[in-house]
N, C-alpha and C positions, 0 to 999 in steps of 0.2 A: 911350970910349963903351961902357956895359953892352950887350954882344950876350945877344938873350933870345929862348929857345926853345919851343916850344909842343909839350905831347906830349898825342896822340891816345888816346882809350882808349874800351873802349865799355860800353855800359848794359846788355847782355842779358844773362840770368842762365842761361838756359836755353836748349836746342834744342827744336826743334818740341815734342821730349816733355816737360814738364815738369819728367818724372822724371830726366831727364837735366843735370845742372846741367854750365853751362859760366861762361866768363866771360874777365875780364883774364887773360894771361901776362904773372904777376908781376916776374918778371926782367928781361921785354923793354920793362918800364919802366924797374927798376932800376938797370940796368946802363949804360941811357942816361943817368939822371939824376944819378950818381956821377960820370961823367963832366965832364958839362957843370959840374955843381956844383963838381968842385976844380978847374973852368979859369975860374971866377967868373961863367957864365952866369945870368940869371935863368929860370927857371923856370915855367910854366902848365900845367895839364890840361884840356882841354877832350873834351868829350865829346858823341854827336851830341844827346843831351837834356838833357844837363847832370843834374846830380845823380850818385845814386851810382854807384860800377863795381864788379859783382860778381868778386869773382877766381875765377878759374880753379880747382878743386879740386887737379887734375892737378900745377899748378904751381907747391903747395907741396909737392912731395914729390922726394925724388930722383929723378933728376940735377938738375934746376931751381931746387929748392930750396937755393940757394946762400948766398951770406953776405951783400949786396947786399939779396937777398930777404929773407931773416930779419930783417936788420933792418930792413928797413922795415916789416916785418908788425908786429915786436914794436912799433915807434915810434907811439904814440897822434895825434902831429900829424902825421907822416907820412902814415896809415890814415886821417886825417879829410880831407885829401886828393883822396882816394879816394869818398868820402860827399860830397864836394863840391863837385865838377869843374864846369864853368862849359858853359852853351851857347851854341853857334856863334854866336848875334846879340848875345852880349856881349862879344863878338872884335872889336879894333881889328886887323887882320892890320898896320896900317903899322906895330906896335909890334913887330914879332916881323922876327926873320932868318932861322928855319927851322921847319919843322914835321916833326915825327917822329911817327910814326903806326905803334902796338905791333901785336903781333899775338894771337893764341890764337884758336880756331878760333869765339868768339863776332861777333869783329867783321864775319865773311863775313856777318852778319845785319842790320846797322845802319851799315858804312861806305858800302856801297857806294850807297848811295840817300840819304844825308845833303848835300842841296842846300848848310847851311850848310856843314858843312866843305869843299864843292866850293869855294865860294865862296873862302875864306880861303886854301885849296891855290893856288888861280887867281889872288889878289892877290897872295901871297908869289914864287909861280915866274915872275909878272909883272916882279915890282921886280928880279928876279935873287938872288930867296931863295934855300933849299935845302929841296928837298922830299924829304923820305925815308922810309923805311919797313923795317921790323922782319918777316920772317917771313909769318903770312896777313895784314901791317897793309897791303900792296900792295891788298889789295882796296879800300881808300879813295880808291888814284888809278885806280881803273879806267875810273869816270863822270866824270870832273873834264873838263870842258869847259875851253878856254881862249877868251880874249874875241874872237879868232878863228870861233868854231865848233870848232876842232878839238882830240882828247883830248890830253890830256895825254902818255899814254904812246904815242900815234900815232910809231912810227920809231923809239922808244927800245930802249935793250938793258936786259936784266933784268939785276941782279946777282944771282948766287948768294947766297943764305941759309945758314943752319943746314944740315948734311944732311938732319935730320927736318923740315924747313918747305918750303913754295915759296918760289920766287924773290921778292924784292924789288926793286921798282922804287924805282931811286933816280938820282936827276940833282939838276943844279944849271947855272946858264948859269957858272959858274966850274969846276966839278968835274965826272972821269969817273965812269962804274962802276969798280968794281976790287973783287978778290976779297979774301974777308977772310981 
């Protein structure tokens, strides 16, 4: 059976200032999707609006800008991707085993209030998926309700992150936290 993974990314391009461009950390895609891809996972991006995800500026530059990165940056079908991410209500969640949810400091602006992807977190961590998270991507299980009432990370422990990130929230009704 194809085990197939769902990664979170988000739409904002900007902070409050305009001037100020943010977006994806390109890596904290990257680095997960190289992964899953040479263990023969299938693959999605979904995003709280669907459509495009601006990258992060920051995170094509050193340290960040690693080899993962580049080449996805440089890869034209790769980068369309990216221009094309699907939203939450065109998410069958029974098709997916896990959802991975990136981080960079845009998504504290559209994960956390995105109902769909509450939704999808709340069917998968239901069936005894794996719900995870990259860095600031914790912020998209913050609001996730479970069909209970009660949140998602109510009781949970944070995994440590990256030094420069907060903590990540990551469980699974199979799997601990553990440091990386």
């Amino acid at each position: 059976m194809t085990r197939r993974v769902l990664h979170v990314v988000t739409n904002v391009g900007h902070y409050d200032d305009p001037s100020h461009p943010t977006g994806l950390w390109l890596s904290e895609l990257t680095h997960a999707w190289q992964v899953f891809e040479e263990h023969g996972f299938e693959q999605r991006i979904v995003s709280p609006q669907g459509g495009a995800s601006p990258l992060e500026p920051r995170s094509l530059k050193f340290p960040s800008y690693d080899r993962t990165a580049k080449a996805w940056h440089a890869d034209p079908a790769r980068m369309a991707l990216l221009e094309h991410t699907s939203r939450p209500d065109q998410i069958d969640s029974a098709h997916y085993d896990a959802i991975s949810f990136t981080g960079g400091h845009a998504v504290m602006y559209d994960f956390p209030e995105s109902e769909g992807l509450q939704r999808i977190t709340r069917e998968i961590w239901e069936r005894g998926g794996i719900v995870s998270s990259v860095c600031h991507g914790y912020c998209g299980l913050l609001n996730t309700r479970l069909s209970d009432g009660s949140l998602l990370v109510a009781g949970r422990k944070a995994s440590p992150g990256r030094k420069r990130c907060s903590p990540a929230w990551t469980s699974s009704s199979r799997t601990t936290p553990r440091r990386r």
